[in-house]
C-alpha positions in Angstrom: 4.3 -22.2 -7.8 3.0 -22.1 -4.1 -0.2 -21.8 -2.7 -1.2 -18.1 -1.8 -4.0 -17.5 0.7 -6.6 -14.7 -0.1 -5.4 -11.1 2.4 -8.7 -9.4 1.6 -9.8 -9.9 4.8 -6.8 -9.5 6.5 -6.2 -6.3 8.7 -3.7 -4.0 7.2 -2.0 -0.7 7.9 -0.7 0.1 4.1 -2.2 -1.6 1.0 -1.6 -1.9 -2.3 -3.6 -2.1 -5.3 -2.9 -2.7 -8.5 -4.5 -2.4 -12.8 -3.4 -6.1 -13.0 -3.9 -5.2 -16.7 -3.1 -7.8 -19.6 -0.8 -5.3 -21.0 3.3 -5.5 -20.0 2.8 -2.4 -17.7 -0.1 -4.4 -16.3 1.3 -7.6 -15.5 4.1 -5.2 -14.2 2.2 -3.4 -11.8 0.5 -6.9 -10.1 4.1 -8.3 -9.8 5.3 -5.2 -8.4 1.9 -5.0 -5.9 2.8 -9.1 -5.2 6.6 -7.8 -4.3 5.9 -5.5 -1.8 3.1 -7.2 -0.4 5.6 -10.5 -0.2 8.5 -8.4 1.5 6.4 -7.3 4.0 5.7 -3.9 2.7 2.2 -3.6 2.0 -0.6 -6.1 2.1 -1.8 -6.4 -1.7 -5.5 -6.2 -1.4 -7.6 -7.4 -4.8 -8.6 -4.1 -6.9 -11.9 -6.4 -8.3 -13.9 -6.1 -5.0 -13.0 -2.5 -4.9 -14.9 -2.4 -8.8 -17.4 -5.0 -7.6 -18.6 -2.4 -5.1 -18.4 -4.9 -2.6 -19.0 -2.5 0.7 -18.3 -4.5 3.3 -14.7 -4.9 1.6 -14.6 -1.4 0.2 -14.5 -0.1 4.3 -12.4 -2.8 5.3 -9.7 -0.4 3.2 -10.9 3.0 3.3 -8.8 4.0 6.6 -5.7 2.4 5.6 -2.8 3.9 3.6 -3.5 2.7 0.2 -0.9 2.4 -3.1 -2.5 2.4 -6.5 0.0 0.7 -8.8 -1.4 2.0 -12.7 0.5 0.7 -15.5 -0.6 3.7 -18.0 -2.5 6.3 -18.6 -5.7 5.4 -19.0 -5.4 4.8 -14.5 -7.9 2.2 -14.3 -6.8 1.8 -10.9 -7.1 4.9 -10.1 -10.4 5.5 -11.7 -12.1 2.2 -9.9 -11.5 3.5 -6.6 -12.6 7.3 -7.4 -16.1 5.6 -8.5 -16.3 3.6 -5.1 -16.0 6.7 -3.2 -12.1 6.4 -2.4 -10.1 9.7 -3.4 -7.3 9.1 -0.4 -4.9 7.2 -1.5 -0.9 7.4 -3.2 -1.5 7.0 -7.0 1.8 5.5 -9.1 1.6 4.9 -12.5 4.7 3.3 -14.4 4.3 5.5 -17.9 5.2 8.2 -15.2 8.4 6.5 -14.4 9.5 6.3 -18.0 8.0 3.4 -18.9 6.2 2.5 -22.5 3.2 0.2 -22.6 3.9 -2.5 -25.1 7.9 -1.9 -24.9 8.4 -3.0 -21.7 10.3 -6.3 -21.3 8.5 -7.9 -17.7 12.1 -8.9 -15.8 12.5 -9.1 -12.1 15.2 -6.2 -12.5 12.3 -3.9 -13.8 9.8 -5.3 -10.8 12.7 -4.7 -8.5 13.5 -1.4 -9.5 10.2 -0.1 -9.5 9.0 -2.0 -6.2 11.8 -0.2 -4.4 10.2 3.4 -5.8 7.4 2.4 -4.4 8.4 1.2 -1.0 10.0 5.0 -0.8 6.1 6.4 -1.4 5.7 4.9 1.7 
């Protein structure tokens, strides 16, 4: 596995963050966020300093267009960034996509497939 470099203080234009939760969906969703930010798509940005409330970090994001990857419906993603003050922003959650948390075999083909539905919410 290759080192990765931190982008949270990277400019970007679109970002993406995502539950990163331990569930299948969860794990899903980061690999998905890790795709498009890998192809060039978006710049994944790290959902914990968004729940940290670290400012700073929190308005380094606020004017760019921002994907919320949520693996279920409980929208932890979502959630975090509507208690830090962020409401604009593209929410997808995978349950919504068809989807069932603790069914959901973590392949490349399901990362692909869903990546490329979210590089169309671009």
């Amino acid at each position: 596995m290759g080192n990765k470099s931190c982008s949270c203080k990277e400019n970007a234009v679109k970002t993406a963050f995502a539950c990163s939760g331990a569930a299948d969906l969860g794990k899903i969703s980061d690999l998905v966020a890790r795709k498009i930010h890998s192809d060039g798509v978006r710049q994944m940005k790290c959902l914990a300093f968004i729940s940290a409330g670290i400012q700073d970090m929190i308005d380094s994001v606020k004017d760019t267009n921002m994907l919320v990857i949520d693996g279920c419906e409980l929208d932890c993603g979502k959630l975090t960034m509507e208690k830090n003050g962020i409401s604009e922003f593209c929410h997808l959650r995978l349950t919504d996509l068809g989807y069932i948390k603790g069914q959901t075999s973590v392949t490349q083909k399901i990362v692909n497939q869903i990546a490329d539905h979210a590089v169309a919410l671009s």
